[in-house]
C-alpha positions in Angstrom: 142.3 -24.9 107.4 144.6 -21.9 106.4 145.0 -20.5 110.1 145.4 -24.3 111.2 148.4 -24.5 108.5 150.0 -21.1 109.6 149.8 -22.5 113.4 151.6 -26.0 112.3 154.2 -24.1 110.4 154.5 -21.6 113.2 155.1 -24.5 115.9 158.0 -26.0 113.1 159.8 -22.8 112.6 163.1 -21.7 114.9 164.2 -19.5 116.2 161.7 -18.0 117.8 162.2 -14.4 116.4 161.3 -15.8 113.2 158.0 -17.7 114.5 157.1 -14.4 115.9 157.4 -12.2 112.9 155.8 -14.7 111.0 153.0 -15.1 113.2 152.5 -11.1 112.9 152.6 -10.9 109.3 149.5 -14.0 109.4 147.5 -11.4 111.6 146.9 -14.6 113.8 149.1 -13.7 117.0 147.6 -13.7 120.3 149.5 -15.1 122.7 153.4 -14.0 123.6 154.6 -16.8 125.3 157.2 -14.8 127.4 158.0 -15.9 130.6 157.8 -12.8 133.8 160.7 -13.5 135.0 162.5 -12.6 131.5 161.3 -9.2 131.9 160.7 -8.1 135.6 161.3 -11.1 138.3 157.4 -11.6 139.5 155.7 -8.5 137.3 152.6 -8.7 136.3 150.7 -6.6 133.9 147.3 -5.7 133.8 145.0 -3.4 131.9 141.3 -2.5 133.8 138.6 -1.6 131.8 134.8 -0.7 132.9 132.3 2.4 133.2 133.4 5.5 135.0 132.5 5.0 138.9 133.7 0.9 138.8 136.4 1.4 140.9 138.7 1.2 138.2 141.3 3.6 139.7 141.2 2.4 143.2 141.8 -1.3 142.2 145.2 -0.1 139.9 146.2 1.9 143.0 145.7 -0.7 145.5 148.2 -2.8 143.5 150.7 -0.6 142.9 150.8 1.1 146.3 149.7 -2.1 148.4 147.1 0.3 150.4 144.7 3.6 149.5 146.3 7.1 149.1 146.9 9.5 145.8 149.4 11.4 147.4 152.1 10.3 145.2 152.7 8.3 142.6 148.9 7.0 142.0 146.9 8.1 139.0 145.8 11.3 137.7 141.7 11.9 138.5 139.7 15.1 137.7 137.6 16.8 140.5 135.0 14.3 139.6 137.1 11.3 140.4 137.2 10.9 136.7 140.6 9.2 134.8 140.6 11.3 131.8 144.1 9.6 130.4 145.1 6.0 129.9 147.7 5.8 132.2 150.1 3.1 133.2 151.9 2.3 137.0 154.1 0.1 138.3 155.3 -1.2 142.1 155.4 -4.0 144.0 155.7 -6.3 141.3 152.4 -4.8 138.8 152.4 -3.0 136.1 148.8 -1.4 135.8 146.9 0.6 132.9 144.2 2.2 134.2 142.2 3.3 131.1 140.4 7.0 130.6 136.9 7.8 131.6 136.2 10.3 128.8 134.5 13.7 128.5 131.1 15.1 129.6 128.3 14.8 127.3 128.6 18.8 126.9 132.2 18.7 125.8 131.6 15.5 123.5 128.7 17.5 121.9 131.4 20.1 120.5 133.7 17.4 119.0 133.2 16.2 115.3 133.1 12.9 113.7 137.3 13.1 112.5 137.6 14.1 116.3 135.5 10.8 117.8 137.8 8.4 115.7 141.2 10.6 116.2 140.7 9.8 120.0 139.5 6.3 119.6 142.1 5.4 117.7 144.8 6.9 120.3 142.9 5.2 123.3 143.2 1.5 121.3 147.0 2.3 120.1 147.9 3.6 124.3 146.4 -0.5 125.1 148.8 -2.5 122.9 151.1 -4.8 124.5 151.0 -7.7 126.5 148.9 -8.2 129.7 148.8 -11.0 132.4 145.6 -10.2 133.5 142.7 -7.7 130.8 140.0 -6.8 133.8 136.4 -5.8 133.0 135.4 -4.4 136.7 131.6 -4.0 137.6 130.1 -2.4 140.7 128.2 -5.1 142.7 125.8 -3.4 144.2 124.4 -1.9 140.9 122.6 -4.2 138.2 123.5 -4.7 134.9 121.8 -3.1 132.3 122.1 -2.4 128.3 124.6 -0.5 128.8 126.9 -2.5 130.2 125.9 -5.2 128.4 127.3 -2.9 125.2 130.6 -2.1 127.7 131.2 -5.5 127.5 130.7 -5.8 123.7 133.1 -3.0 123.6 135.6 -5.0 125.8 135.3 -8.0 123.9 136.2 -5.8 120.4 139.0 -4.5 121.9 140.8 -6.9 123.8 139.9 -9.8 121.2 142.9 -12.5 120.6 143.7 -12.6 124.4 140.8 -14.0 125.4 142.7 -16.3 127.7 143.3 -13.2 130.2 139.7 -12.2 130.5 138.8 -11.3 134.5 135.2 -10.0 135.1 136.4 -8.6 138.7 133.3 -6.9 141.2 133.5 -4.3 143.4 132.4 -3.8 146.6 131.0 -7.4 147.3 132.6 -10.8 149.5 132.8 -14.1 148.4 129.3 -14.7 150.0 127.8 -11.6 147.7 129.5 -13.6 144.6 128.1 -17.0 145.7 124.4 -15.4 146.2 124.6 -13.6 142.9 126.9 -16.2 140.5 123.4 -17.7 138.8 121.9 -13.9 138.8 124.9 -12.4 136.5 124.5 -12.0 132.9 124.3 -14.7 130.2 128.0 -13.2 128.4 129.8 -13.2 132.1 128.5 -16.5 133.1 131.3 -18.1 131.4 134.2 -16.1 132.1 136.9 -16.0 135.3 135.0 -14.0 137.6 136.6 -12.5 140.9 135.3 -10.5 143.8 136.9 -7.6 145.9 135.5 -5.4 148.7 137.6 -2.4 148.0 134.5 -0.4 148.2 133.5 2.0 146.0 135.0 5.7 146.3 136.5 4.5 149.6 140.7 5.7 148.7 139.2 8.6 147.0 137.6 9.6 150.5 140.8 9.2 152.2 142.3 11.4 149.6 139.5 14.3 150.0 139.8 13.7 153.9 143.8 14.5 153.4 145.0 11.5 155.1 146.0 7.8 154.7 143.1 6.7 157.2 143.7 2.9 157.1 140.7 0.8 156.4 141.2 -2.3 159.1 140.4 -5.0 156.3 142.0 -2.9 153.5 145.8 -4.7 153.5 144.2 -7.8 154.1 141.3 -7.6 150.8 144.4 -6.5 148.7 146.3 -9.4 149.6 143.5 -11.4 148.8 142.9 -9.5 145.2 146.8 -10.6 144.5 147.0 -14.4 145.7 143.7 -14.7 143.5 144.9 -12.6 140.3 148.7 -14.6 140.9 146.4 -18.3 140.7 145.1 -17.4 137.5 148.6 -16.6 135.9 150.1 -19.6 136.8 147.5 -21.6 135.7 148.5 -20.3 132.5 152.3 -20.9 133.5 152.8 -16.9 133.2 152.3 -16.3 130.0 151.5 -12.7 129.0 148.4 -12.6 126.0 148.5 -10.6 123.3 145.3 -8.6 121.9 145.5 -8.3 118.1 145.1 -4.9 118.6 148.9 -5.1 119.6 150.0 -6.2 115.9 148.0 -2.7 114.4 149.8 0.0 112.9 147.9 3.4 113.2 146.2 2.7 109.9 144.5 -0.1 111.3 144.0 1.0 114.4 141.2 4.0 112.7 139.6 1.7 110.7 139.1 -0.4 114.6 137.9 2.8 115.8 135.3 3.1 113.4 134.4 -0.4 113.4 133.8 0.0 116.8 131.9 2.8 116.9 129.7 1.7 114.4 129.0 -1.4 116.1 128.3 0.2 119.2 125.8 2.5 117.3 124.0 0.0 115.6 123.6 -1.5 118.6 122.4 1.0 120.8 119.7 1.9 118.2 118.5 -1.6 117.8 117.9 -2.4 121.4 116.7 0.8 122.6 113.6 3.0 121.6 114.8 6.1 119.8 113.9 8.6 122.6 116.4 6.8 124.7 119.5 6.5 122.6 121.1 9.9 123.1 120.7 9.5 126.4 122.7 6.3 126.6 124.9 7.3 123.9 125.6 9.9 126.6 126.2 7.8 129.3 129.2 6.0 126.8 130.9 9.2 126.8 132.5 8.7 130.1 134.3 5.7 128.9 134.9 7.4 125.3 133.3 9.7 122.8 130.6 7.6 121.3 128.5 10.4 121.4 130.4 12.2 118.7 130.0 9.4 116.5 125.8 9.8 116.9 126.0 13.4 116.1 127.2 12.0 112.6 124.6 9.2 112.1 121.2 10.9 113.1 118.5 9.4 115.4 116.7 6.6 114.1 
């Protein structure tokens, strides 16, 4: 009944500086209802999320550079193929955040408790703003399992108050694969925007290790096809840019998230898997961030 109050008040209030800064103070913003083309004619902005190996990279690069290559201006990848930075691009009319993949179990096993949540916190404070688009990207040609299930738990905790922008987005599939597979995906994607792209997995990176911008036939084409889709879900919404709570944190806040997080993802891990298995999954989470610092600290079950 409060929150219901706040939003009445809110909708009475002018100007709209005032309605914002109110709204922040409430902790109950989610939305900035800011039209594109008061910032950037046409930009879009979009944030991907997923596992290390999703094609997260290759999706932010395809947007901004219309095409596959790394030779300039794309996003910085270890030798692995790993993003270890949250990094944001923009061209052709997207603004892209391509977020980190994380550390090897080996280095994670040095870092300490303080250390986990220091980095945590930085990760959440680099994804504050406003997005058009907040895409969790899957491989399709691998199953889901627990840990992605937890990925998406993850996702959800993060990016919660923009709900509204949610894309589950698969790589490496058609529209066929997705009409095959819609009733097989799992019960907490079933009921978001889902979208499919065949920019296949590790396919730009090739190109870069081959040293040249070997074009794919069908690879201009499946970007165009990325863009008119990711375009119909903004104006649907009549271009409005959502707003994770997250956004509204100060660094204070934003540690006590981390923790939260972390614990939550702990808890869970322990309660669905049998102890021997844990670590090893709690591994597997350091290539998206450094959960497995955060076990060291709690102990096997």
């Amino acid at each position: 009944m409060m929150i219901a109050s706040l939003r009445t008040l809110n909708m009475e209030l002018s100007p709209v500086g005032s309605n914002a800064k109110l709204r922040r103070r409430a902790g109950i913003t989610h939305e900035f209802e800011e039209n594109f083309e008061d910032r950037e004619k046409n930009s879009k902005a979009v944030v991907l999320f997923g596992r290390t190996g999703e094609d997260k990279t290759n999706v932010a690069t395809a947007l901004i550079r219309g095409g596959p290559g790394f030779e300039s201006g794309g996003f910085t990848l270890q030798g692995d193929g790993h993003s270890m930075l949250v990094q944001t691009q923009s061209g052709r009319s997207w603004s892209v955040t391509d977020t980190i993949g994380g550390l090897s179990p080996a280095e994670a096993e040095k870092k300490s408790r303080f250390e986990a949540l220091e980095i945590v916190t930085k990760f959440l404070m680099n994804l504050r703003g406003e997005y058009s688009h907040i895409i969790y990207t899957h491989n399709a040609v691998v199953a889901s399992s627990t840990v992605d299930h937890l990925l998406w738990l993850a996702f959800e905790q993060i990016f919660a108050g923009a709900e509204e922008a949610y894309v589950v987005l698969y790589t490496g599939g058609d529209e066929k694969w997705l009409e095959t597979h819609r009733s097989m995906q799992p019960d907490y994607l079933k009921l978001q925007t889902v979208l499919v792209t065949d920019i296949s997995p590790g396919r730009f990176g090739d190109e870069r290790k081959q040293g040249s911008l070997r074009a794919n036939s069908n690879s201009k084409e499946t970007i165009e096809v990325l863009e008119k889709k990711l375009e119909e879900i903004v104006d649907r919404r009549k271009r409005k840019y959502l707003r994770p709570f997250i956004s509204d944190m100060d660094e204070e806040m934003l540690r006590h998230k981390a923790e939260t997080l972390l614990v939550s993802l702990a808890e869970n891990i322990q309660s669905r898997l049998h102890p021997n298995l844990w670590m090893k999954v709690a591994c597997k989470f350091s290539t998206f961030f450094p959960i497995v610092w955060y076990f060291r600290e709690l102990g096997a079950a």
